[in-house]
mmCIF file as gemmi writes it, N, C-alpha and C atoms, coordinates in Angstrom:
data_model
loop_
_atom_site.group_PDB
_atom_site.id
_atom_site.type_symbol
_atom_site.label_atom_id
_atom_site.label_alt_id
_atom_site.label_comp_id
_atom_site.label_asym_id
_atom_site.label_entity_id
_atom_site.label_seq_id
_atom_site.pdbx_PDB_ins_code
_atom_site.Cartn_x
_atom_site.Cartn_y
_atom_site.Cartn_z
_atom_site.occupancy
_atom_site.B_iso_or_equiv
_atom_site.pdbx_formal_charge
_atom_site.auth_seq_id
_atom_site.auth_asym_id
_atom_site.pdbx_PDB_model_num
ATOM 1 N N . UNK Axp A 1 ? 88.763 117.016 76.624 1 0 ? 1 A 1
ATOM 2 C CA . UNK Axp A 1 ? 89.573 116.201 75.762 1 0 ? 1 A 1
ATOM 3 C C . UNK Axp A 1 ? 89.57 114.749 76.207 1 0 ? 1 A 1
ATOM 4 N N . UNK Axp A 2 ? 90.133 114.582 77.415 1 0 ? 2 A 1
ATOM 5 C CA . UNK Axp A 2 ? 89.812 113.094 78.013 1 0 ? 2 A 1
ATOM 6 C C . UNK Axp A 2 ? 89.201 113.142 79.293 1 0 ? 2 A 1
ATOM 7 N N . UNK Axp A 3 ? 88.533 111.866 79.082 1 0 ? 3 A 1
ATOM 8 C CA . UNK Axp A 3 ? 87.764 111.582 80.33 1 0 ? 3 A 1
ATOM 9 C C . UNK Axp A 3 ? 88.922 112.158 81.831 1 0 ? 3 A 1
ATOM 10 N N . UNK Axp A 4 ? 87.79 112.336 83.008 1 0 ? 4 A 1
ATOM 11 C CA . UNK Axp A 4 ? 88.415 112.322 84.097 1 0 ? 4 A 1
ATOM 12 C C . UNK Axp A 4 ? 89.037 110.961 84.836 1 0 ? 4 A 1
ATOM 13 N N . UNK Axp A 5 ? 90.12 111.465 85.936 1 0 ? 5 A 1
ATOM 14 C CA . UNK Axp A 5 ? 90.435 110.277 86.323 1 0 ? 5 A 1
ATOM 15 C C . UNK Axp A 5 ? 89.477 109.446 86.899 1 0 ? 5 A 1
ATOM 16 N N . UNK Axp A 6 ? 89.75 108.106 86.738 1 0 ? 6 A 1
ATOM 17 C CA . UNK Axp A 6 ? 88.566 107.502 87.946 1 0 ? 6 A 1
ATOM 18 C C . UNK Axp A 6 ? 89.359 107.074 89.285 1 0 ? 6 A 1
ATOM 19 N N . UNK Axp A 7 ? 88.103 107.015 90.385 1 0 ? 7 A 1
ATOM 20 C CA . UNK Axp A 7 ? 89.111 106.245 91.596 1 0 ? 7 A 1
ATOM 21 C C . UNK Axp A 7 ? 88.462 104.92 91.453 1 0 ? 7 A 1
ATOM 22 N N . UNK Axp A 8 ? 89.718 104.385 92.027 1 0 ? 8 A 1
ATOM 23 C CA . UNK Axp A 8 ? 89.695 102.541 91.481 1 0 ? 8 A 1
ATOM 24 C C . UNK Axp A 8 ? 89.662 102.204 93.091 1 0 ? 8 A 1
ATOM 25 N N . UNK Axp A 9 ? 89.712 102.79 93.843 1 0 ? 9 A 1
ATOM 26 C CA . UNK Axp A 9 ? 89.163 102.331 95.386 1 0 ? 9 A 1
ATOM 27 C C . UNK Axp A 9 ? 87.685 102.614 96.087 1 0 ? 9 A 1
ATOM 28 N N . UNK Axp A 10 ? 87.107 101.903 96.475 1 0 ? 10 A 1
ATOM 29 C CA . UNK Axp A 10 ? 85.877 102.187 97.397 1 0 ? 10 A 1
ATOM 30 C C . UNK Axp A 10 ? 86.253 102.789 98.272 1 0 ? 10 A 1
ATOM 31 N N . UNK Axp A 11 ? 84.641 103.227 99.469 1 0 ? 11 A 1
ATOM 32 C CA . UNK Axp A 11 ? 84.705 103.69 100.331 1 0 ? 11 A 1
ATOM 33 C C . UNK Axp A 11 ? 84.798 102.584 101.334 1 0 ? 11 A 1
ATOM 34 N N . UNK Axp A 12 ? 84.686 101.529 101.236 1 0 ? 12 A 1
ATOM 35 C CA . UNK Axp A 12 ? 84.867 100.647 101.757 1 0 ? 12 A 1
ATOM 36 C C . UNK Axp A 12 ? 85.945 100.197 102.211 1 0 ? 12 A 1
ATOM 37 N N . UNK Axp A 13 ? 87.142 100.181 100.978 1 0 ? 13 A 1
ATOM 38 C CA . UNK Axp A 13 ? 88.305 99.138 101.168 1 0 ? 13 A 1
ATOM 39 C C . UNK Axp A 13 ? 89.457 100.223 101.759 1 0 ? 13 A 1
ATOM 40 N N . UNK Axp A 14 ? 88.843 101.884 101.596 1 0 ? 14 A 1
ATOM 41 C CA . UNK Axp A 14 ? 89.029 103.283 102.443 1 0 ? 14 A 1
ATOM 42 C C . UNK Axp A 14 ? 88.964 102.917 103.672 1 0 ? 14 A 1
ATOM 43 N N . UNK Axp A 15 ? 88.098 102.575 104.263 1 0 ? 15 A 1
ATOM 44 C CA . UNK Axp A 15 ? 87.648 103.015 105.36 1 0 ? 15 A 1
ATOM 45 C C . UNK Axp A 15 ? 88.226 101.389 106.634 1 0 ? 15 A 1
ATOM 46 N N . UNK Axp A 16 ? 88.445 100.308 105.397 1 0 ? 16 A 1
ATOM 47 C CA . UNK Axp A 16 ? 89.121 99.271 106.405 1 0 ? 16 A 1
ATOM 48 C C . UNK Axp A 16 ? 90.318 99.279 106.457 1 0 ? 16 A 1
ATOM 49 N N . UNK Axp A 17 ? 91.175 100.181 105.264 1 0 ? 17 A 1
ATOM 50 C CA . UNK Axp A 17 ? 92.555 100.639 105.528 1 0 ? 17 A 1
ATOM 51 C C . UNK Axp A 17 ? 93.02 101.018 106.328 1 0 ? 17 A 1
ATOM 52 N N . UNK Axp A 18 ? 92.262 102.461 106.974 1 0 ? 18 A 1
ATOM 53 C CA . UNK Axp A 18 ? 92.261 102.899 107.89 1 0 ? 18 A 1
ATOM 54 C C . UNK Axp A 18 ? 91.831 102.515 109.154 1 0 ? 18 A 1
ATOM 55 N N . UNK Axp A 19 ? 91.211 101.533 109.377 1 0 ? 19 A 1
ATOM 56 C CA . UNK Axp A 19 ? 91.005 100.594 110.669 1 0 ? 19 A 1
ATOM 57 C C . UNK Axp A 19 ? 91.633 99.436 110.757 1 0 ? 19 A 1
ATOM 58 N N . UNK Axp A 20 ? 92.434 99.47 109.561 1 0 ? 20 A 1
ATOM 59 C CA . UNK Axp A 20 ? 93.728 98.305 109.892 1 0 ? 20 A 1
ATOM 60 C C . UNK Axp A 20 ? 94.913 99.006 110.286 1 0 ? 20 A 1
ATOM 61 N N . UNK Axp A 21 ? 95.022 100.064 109.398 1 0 ? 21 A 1
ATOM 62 C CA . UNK Axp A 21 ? 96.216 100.84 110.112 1 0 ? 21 A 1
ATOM 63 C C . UNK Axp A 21 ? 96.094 101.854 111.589 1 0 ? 21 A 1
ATOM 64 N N . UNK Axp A 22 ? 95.179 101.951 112.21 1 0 ? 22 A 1
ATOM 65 C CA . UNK Axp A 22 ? 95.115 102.036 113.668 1 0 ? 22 A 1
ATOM 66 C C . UNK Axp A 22 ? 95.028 101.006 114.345 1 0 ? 22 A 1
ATOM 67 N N . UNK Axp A 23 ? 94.538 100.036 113.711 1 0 ? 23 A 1
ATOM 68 C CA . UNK Axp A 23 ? 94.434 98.973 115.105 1 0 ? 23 A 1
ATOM 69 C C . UNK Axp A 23 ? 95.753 98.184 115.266 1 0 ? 23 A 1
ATOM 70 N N . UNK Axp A 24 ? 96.774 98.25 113.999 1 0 ? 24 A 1
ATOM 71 C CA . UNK Axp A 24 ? 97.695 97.587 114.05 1 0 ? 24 A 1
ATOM 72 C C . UNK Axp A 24 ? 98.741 98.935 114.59 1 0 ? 24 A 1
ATOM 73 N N . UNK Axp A 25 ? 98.738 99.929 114.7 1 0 ? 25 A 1
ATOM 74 C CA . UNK Axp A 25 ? 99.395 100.869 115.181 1 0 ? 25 A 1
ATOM 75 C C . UNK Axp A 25 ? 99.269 100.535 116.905 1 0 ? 25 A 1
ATOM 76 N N . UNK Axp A 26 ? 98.085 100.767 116.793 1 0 ? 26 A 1
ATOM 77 C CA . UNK Axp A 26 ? 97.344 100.749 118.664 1 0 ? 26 A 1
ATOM 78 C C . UNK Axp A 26 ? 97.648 99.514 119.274 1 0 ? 26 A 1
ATOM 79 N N . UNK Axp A 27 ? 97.591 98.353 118.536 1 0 ? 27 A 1
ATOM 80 C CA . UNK Axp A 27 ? 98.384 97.088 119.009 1 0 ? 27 A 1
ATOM 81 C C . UNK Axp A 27 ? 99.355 97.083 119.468 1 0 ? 27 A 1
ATOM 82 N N . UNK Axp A 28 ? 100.675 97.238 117.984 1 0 ? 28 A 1
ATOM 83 C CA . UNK Axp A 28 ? 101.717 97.431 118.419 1 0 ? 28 A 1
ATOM 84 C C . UNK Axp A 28 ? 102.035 98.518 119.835 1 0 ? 28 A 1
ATOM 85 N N . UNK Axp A 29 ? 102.099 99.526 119.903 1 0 ? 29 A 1
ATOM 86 C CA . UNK Axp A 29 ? 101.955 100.642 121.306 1 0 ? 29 A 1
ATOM 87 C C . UNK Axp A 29 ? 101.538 99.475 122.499 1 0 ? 29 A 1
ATOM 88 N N . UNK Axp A 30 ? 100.798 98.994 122.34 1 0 ? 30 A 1
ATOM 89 C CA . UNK Axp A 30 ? 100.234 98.56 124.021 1 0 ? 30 A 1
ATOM 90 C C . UNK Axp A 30 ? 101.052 97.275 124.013 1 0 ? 30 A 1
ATOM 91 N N . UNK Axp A 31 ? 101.575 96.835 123.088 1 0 ? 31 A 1
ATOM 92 C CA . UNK Axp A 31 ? 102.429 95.744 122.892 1 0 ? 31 A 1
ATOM 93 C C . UNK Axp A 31 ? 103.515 96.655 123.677 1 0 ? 31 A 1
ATOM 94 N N . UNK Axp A 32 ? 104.13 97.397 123.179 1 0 ? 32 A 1
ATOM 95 C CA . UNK Axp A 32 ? 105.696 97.794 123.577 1 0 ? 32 A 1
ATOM 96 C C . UNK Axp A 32 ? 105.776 98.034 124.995 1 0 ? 32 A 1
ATOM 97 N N . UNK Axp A 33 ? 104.528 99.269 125.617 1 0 ? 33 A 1
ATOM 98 C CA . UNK Axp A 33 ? 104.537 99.965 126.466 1 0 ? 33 A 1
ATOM 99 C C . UNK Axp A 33 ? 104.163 98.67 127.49 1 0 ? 33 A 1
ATOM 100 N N . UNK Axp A 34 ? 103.497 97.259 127.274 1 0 ? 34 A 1
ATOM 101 C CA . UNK Axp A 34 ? 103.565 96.54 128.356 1 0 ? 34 A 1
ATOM 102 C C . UNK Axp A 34 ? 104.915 95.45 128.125 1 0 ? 34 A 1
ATOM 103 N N . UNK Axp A 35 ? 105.589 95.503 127.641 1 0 ? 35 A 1
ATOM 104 C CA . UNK Axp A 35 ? 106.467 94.85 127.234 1 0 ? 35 A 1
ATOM 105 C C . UNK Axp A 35 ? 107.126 94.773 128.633 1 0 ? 35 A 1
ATOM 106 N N . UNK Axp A 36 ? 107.719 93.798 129.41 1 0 ? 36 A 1
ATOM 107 C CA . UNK Axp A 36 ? 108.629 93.466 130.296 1 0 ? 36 A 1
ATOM 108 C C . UNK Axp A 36 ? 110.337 94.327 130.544 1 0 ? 36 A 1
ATOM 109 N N . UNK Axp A 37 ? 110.42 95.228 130.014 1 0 ? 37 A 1
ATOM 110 C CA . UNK Axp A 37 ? 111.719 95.94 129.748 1 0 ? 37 A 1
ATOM 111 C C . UNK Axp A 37 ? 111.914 96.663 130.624 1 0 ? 37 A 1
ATOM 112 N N . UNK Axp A 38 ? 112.894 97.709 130.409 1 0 ? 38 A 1
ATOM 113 C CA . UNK Axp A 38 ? 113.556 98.813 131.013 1 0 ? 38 A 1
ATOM 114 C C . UNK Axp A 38 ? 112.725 99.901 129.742 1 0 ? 38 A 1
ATOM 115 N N . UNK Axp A 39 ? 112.925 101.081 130.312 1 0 ? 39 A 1
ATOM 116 C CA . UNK Axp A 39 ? 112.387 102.498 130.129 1 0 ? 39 A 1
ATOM 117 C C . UNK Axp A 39 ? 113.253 102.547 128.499 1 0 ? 39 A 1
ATOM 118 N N . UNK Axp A 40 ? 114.71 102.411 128.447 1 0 ? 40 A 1
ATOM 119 C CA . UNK Axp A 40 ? 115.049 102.848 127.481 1 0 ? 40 A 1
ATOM 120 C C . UNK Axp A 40 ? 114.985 101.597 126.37 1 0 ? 40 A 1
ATOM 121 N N . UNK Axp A 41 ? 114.466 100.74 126.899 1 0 ? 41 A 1
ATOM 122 C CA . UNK Axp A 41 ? 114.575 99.894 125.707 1 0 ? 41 A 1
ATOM 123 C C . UNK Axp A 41 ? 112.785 99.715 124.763 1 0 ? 41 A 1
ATOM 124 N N . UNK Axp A 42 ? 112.403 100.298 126.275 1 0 ? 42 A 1
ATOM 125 C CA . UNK Axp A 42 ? 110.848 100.369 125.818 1 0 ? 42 A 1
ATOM 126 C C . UNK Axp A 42 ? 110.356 101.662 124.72 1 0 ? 42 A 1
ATOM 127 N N . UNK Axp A 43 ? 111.63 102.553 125.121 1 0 ? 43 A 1
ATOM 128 C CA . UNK Axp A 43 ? 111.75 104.524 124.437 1 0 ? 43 A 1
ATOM 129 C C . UNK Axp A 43 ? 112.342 103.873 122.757 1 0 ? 43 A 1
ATOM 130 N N . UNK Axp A 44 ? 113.26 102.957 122.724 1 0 ? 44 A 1
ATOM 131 C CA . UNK Axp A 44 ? 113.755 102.475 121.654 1 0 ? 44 A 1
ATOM 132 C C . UNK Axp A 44 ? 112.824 101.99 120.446 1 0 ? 44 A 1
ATOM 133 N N . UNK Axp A 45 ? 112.233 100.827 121.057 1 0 ? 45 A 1
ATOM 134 C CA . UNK Axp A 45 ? 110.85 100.384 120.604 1 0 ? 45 A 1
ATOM 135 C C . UNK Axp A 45 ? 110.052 101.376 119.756 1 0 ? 45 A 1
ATOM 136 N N . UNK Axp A 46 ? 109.65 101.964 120.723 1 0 ? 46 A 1
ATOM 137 C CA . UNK Axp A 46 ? 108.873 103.108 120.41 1 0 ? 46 A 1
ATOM 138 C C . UNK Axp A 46 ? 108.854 104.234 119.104 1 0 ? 46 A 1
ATOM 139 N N . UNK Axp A 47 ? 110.463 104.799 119.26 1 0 ? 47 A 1
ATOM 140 C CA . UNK Axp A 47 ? 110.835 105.569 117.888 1 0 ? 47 A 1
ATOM 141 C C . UNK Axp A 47 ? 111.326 104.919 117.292 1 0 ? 47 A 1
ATOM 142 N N . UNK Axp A 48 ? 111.322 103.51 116.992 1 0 ? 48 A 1
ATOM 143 C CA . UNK Axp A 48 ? 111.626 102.712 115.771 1 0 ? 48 A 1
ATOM 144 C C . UNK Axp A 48 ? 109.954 102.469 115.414 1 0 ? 48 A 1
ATOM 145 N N . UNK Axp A 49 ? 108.828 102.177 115.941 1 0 ? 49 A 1
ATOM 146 C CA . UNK Axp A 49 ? 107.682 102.342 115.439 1 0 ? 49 A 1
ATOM 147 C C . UNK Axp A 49 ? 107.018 103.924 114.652 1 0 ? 49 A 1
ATOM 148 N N . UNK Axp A 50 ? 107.434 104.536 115.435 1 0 ? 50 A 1
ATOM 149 C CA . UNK Axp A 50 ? 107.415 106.343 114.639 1 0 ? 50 A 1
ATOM 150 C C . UNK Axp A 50 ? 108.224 106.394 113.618 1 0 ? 50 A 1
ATOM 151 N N . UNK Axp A 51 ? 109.141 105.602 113.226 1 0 ? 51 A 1
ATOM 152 C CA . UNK Axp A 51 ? 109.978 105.529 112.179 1 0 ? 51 A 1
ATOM 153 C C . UNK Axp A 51 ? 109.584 104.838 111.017 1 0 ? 51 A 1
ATOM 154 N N . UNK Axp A 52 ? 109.069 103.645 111.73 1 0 ? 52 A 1
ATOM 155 C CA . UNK Axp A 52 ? 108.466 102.794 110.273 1 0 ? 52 A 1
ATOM 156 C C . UNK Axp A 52 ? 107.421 103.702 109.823 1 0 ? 52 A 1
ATOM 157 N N . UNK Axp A 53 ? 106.552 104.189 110.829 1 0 ? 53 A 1
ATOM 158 C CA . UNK Axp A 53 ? 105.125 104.35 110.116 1 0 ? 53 A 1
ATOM 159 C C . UNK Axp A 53 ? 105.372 105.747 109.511 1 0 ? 53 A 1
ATOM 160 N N . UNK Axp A 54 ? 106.768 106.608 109.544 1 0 ? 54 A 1
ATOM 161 C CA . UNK Axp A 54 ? 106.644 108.023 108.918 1 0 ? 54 A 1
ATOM 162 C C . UNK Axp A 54 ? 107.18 107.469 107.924 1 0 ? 54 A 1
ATOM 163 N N . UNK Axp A 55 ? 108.303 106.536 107.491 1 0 ? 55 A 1
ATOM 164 C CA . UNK Axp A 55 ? 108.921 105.867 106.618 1 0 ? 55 A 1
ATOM 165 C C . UNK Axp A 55 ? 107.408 104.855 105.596 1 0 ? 55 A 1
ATOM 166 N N . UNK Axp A 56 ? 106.64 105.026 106.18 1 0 ? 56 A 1
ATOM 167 C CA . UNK Axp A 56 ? 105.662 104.27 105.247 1 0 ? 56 A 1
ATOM 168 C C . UNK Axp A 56 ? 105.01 105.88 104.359 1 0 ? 56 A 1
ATOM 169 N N . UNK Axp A 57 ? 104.146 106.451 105.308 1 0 ? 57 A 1
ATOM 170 C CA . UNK Axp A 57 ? 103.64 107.602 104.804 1 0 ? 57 A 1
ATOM 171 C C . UNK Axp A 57 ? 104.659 108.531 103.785 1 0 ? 57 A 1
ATOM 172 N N . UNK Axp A 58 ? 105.669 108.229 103.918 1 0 ? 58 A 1
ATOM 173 C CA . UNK Axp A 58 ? 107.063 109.033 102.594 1 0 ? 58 A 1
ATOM 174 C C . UNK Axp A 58 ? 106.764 108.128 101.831 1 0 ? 58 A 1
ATOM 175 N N . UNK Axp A 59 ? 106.698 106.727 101.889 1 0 ? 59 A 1
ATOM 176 C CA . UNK Axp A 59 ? 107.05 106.095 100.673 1 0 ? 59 A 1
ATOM 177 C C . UNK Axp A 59 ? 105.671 105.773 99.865 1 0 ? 59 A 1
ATOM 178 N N . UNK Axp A 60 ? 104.372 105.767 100.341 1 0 ? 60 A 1
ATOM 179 C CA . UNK Axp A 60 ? 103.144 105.845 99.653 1 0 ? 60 A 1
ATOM 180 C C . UNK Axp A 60 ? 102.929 107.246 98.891 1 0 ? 60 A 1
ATOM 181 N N . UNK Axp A 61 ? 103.453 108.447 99.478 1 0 ? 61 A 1
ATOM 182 C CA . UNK Axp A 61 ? 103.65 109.607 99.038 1 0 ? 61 A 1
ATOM 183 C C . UNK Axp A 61 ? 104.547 109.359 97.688 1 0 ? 61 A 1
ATOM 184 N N . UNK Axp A 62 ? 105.437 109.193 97.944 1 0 ? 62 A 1
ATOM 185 C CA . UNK Axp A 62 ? 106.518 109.009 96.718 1 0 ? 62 A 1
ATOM 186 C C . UNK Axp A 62 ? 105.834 108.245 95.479 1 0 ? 62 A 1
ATOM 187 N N . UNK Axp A 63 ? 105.019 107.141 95.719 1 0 ? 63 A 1
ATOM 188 C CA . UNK Axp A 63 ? 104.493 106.114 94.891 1 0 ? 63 A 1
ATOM 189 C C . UNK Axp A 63 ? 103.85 107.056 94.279 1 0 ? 63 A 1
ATOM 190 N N . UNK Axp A 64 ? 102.549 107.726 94.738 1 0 ? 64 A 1
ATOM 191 C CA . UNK Axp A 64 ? 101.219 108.49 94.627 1 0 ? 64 A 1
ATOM 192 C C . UNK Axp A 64 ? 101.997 109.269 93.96 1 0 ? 64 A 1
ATOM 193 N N . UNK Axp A 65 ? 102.847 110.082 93.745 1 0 ? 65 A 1
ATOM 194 C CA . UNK Axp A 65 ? 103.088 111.339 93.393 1 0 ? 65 A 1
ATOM 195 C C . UNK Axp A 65 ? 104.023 111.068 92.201 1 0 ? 65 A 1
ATOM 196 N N . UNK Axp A 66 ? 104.932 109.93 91.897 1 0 ? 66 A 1
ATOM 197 C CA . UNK Axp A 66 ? 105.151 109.301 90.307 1 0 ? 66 A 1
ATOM 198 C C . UNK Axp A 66 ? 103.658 109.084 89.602 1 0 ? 66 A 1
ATOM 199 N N . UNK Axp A 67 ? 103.303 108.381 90.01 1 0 ? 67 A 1
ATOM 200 C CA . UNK Axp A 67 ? 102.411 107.971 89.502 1 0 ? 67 A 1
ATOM 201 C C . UNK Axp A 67 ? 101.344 108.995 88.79 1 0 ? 67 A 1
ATOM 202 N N . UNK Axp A 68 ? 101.085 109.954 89.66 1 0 ? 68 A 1
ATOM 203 C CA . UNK Axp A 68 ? 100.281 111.331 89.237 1 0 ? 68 A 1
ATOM 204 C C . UNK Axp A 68 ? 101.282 111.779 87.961 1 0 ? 68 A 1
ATOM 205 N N . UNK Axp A 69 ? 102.573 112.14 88.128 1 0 ? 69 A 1
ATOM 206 C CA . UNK Axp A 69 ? 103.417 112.625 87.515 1 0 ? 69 A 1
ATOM 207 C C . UNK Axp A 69 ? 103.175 111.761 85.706 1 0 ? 69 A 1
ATOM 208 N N . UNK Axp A 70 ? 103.193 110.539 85.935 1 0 ? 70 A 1
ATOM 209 C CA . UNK Axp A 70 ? 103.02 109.659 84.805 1 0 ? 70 A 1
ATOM 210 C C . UNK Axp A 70 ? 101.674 109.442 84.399 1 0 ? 70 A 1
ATOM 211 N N . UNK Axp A 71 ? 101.065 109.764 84.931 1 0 ? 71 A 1
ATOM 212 C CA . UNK Axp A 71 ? 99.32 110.041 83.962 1 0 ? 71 A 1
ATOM 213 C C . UNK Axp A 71 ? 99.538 111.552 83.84 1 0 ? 71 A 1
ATOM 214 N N . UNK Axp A 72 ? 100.014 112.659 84.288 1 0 ? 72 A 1
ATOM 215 C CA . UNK Axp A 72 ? 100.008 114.054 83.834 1 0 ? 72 A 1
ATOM 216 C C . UNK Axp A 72 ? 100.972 113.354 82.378 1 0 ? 72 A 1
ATOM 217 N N . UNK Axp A 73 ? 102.125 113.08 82.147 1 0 ? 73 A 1
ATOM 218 C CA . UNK Axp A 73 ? 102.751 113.208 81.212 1 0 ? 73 A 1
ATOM 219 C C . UNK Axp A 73 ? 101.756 112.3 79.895 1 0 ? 73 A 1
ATOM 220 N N . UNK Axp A 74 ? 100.939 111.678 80.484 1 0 ? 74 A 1
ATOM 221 C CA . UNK Axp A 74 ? 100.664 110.776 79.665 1 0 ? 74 A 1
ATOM 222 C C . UNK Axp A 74 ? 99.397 111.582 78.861 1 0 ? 74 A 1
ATOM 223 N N . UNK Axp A 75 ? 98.963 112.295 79.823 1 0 ? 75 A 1
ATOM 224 C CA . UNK Axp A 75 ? 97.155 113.233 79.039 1 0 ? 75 A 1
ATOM 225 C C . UNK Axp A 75 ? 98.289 114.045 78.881 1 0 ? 75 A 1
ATOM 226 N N . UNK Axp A 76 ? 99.111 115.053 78.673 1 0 ? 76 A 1
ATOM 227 C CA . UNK Axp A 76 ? 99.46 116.12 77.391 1 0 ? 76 A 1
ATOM 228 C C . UNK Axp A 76 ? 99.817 115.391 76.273 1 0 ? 76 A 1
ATOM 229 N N . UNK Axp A 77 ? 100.77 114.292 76.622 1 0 ? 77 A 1
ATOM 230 C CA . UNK Axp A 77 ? 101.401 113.215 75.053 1 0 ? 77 A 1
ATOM 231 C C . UNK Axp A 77 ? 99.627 113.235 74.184 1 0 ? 77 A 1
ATOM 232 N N . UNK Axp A 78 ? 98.429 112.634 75.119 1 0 ? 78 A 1
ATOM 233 C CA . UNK Axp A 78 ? 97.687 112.197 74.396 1 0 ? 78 A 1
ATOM 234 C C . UNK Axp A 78 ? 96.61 113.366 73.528 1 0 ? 78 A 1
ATOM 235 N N . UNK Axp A 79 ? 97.134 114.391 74.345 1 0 ? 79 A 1
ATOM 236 C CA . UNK Axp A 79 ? 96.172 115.478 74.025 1 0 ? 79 A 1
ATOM 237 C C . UNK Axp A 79 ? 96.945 116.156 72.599 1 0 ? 79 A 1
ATOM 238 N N . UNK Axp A 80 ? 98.554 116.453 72.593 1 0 ? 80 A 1
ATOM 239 C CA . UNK Axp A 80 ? 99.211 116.43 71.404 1 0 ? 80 A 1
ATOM 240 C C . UNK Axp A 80 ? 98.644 115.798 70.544 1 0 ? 80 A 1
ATOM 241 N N . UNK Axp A 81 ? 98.435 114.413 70.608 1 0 ? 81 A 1
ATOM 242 C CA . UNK Axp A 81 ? 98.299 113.605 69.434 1 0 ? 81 A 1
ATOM 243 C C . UNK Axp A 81 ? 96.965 113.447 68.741 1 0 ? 81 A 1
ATOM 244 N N . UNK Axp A 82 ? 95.744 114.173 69.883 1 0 ? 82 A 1
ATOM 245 C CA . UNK Axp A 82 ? 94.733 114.435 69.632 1 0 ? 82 A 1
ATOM 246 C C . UNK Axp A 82 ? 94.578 115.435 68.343 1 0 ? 82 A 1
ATOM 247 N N . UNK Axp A 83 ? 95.039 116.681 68.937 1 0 ? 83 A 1
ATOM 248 C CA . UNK Axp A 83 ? 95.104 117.758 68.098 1 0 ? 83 A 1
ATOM 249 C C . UNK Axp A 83 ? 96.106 117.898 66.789 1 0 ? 83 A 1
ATOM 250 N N . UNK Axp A 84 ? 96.512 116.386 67.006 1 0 ? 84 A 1
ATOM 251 C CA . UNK Axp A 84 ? 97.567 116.539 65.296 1 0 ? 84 A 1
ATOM 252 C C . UNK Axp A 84 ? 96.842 116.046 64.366 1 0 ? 84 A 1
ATOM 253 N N . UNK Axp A 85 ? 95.992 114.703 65.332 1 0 ? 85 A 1
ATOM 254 C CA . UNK Axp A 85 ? 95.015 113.901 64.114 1 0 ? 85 A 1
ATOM 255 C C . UNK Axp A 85 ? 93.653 114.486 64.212 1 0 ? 85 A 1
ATOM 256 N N . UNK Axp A 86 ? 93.208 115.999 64.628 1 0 ? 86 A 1
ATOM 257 C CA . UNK Axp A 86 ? 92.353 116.841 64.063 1 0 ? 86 A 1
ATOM 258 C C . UNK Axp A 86 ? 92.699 117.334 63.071 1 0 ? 86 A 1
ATOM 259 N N . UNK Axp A 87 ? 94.214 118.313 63.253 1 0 ? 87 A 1
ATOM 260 C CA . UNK Axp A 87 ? 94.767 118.582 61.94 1 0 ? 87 A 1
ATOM 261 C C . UNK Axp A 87 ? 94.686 118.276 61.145 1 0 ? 87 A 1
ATOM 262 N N . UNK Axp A 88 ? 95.187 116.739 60.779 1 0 ? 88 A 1
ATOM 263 C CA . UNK Axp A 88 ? 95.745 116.428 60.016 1 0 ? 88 A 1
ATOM 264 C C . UNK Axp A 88 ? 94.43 116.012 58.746 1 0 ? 88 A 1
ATOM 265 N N . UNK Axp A 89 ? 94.713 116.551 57.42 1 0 ? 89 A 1
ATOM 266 C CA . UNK Axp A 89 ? 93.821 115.905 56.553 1 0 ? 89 A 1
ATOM 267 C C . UNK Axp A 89 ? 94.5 114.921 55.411 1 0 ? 89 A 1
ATOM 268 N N . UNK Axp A 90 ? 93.79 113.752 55.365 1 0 ? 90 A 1
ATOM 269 C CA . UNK Axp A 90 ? 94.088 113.248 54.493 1 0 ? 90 A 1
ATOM 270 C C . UNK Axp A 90 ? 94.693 113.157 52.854 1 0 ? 90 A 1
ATOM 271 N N . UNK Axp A 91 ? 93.545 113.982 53.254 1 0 ? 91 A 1
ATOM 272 C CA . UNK Axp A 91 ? 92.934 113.815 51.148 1 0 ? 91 A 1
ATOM 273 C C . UNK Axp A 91 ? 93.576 115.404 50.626 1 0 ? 91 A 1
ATOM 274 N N . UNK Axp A 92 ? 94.269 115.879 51.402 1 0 ? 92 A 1
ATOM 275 C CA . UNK Axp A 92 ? 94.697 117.314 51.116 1 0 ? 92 A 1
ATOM 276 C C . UNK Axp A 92 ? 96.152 116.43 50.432 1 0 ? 92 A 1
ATOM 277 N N . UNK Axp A 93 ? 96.474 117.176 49.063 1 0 ? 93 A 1
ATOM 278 C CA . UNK Axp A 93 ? 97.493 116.882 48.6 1 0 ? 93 A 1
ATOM 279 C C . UNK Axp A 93 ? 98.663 118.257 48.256 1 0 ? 93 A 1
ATOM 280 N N . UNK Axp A 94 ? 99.828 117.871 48.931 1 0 ? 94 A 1
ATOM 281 C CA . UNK Axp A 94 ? 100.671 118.437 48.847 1 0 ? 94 A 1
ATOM 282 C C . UNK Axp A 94 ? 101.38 119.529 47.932 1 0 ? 94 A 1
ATOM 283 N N . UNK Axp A 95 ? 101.999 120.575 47.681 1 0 ? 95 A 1
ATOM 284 C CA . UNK Axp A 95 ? 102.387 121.452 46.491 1 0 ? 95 A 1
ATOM 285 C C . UNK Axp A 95 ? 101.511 121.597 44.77 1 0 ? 95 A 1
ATOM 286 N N . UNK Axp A 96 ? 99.436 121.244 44.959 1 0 ? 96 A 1
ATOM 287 C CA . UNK Axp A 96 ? 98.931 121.215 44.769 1 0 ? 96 A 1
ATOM 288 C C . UNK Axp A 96 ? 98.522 123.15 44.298 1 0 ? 96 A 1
């Protein structure tokens, strides 16, 4: 009925995502862990970084998964409307 989805990302702009988001992960870490502190302020640091980055992965999830939700609703609406204007004939006249 309708085309498949397409992906609108390369393997490219894939694959530097993911080497931005480790290297800026791996940064930050060697940032904290040499940081000049005490143990618990360095432990603090730390699960506030495990926090952002699980707090990111929920909220790209959340995005991704409306979004799926709103192209599913959108191919049955379109597939309805497909099969009404197969139905439907024109030139057929009514109580005829």
């Amino acid at each position: 009925m309708s085309a498949p989805m397409q992906t609108r990302t390369t393997a490219a702009y894939h694959i530097q995502a993911i080497i931005s988001f480790a290297l800026s992960g791996t940064a930050l870490a060697i940032g904290i862990a040499r940081l000049p502190v005490g143990g618990w302020t360095r432990a603090f640091l730390g699960l506030g970084l495990l926090y952002t980055v699980t707090s990111a992965f929920t909220l790209a999830k959340v995005i991704r998964d409306r979004q799926e939700s709103n192209e599913m609703v959108t191919r049955v609406d379109q597939a309805r409307l497909e099969k009404l204007l197969s139905e439907h004939d024109p030139f057929k006249v009514e109580g005829v």
